[in-house]
C-alpha positions in Angstrom: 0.0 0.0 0.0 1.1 3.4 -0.8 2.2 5.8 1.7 -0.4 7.9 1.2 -3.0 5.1 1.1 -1.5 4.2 5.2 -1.4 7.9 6.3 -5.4 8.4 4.7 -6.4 5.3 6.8 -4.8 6.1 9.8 -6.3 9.7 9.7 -9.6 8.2 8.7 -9.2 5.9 12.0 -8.1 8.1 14.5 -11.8 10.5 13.2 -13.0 7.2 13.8 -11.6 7.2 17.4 -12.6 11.0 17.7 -16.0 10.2 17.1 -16.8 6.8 19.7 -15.4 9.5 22.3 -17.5 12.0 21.5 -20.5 9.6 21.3 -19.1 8.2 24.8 -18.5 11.2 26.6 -22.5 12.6 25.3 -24.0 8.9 26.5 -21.9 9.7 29.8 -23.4 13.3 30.5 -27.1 11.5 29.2 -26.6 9.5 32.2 -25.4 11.3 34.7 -28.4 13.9 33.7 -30.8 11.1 34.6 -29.8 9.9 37.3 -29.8 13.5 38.7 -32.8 13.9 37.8 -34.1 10.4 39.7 -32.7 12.3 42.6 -34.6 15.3 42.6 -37.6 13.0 42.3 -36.5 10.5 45.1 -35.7 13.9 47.1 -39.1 15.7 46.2 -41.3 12.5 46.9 -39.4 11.6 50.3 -40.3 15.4 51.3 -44.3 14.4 50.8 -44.1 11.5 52.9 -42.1 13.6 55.5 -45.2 16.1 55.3 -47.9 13.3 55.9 -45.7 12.2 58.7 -45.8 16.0 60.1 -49.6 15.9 59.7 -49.8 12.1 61.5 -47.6 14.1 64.4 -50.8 16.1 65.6 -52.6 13.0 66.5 -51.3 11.4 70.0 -50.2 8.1 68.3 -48.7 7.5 64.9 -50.2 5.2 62.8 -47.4 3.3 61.8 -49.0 1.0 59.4 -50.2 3.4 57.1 -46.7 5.2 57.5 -45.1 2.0 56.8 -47.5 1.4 53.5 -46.6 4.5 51.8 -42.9 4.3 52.6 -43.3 0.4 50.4 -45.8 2.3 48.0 -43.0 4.7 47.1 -40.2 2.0 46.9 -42.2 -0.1 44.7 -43.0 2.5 42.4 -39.0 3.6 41.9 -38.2 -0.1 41.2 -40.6 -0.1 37.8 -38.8 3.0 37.0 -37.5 3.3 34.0 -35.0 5.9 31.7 -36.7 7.3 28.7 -34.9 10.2 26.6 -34.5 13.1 29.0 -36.7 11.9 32.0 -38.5 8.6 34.1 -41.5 7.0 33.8 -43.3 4.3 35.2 -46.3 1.6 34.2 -49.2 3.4 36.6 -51.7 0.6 35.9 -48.9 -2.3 36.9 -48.1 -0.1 40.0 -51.8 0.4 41.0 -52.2 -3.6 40.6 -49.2 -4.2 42.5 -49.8 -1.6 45.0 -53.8 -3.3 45.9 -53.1 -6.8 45.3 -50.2 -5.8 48.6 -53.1 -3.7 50.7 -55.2 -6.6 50.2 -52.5 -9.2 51.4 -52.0 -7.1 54.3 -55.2 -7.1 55.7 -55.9 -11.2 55.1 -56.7 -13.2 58.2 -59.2 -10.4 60.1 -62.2 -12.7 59.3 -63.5 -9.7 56.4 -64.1 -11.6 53.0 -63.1 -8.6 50.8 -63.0 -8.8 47.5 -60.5 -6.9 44.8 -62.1 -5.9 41.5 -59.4 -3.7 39.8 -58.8 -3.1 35.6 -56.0 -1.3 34.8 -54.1 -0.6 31.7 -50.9 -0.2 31.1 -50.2 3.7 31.4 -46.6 5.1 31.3 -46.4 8.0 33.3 -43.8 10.4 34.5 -42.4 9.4 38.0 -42.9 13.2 39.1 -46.8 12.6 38.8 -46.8 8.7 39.3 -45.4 8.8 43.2 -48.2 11.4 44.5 -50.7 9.3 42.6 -49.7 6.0 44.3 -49.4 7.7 47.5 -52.8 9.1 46.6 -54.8 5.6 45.5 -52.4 3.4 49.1 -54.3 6.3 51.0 -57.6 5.5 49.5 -57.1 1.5 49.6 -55.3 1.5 53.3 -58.6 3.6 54.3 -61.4 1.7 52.3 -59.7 -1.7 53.8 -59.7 0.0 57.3 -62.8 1.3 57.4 -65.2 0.3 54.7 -65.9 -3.1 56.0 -66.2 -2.9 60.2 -68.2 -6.4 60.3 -68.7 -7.6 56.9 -66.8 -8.2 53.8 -67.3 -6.3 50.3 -65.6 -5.4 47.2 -63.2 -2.3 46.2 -62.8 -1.7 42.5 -60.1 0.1 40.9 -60.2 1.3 37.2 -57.7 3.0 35.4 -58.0 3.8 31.6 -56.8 6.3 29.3 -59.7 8.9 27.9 -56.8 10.2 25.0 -53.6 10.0 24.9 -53.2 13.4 27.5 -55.4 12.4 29.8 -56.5 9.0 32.1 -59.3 8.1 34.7 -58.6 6.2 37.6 -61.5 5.4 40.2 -61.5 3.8 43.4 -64.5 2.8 45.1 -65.8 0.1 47.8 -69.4 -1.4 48.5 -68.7 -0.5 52.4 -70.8 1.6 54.8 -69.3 5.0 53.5 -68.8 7.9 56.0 -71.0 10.6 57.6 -70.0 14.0 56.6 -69.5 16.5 59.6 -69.7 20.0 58.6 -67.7 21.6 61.5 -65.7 23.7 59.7 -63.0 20.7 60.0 -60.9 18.2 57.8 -59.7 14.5 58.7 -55.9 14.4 58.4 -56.6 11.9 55.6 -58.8 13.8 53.7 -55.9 17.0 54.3 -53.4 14.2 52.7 -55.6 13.4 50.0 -55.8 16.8 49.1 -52.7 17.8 49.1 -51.3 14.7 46.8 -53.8 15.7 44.4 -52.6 19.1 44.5 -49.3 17.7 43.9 -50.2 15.0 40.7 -51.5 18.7 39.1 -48.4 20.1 39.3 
């Protein structure tokens, strides 16, 4: 091979070289972008369940299993979390299946024959708005299985489908007793957490 020929090819490989750093160094700073940006989610969502626990604090005694079912509500979400282009996202109709299949499980063996009806699809959402909305639908399910069903069983049904492809329905309800409204002026601590989770899936 000519001279020329070898010095063309070695120039034309060391571009070569050039460019798998370049494309190395890019995937690099992709990476590190995202899993900054899981951070600041893990660090946004562990600051809602610090504020529920600040709410819980103005009762005289914790309620440490609904504590301890958000805290598993939240780590269940963040392991079907995964990387797409610039930001997370999750399956919300696997988590919400997941998520009462588990509140169910937990509350087995009190003698209360409930029953879980639940349709989901499988809806990809952003982690920033999937962790208030599973911390949203465990309050809903820990309270329905708590105290839907004092001395009887029933069913809870949980729907979730998409209406277009911006917007979803999810519904929770329960064949229970239900609840008699007091109009003192007053909210339940749940119902302030309830709100306030949907204030934060808006966002």
């Amino acid at each position: 091979m000519h001279a020329d020929n070898y010095e063309a090819e070695i120039q034309r490989l060391k571009a070569q070289l050039r460019d798998c750093e370049t494309r190395h160094i890019k995937d690099l700073e992709h990476r590190t972008t995202l899993m900054e940006a899981l951070r600041h989610e893990v660090r946004n969502n562990l600051a809602i369940v610090a504020s529920m626990l600040a709410i819980h604090k103005r009762k005289q005694a914790a309620d440490l299993e609904m504590v301890r079912s958000r805290i598993e509500a939240l780590a269940d979400l963040y392991k079907k979390v995964q990387m797409v282009d610039h930001h997370s996202e999750a399956d919300f109709g696997d988590c919400l299946l997941e998520l009462a299949t588990k509140a169910l499980q937990f509350h087995d063996g009190d003698g209360r024959a409930i029953r879980l009806d639940i349709q989901c699809e499988n809806l990809h959402v952003n982690t920033m708005r999937a962790a208030p909305l599973v911390l949203l639908a465990n309050e809903i399910l820990m309270n329905a299985l708590k105290h839907a069903f004092p001395n009887r069983g029933g069913t809870i049904t949980v729907r979730l489908h998409a209406i277009d492809d911006f917007r979803a329905l999810l519904s929770i309800s329960d064949d229970g007793v239900g609840f008699q409204h007091v109009d003192n002026g007053t909210i339940s601590h749940g119902l302030l957490i309830m709100k306030r989770l949907a204030a934060q899936a808006e966002t």
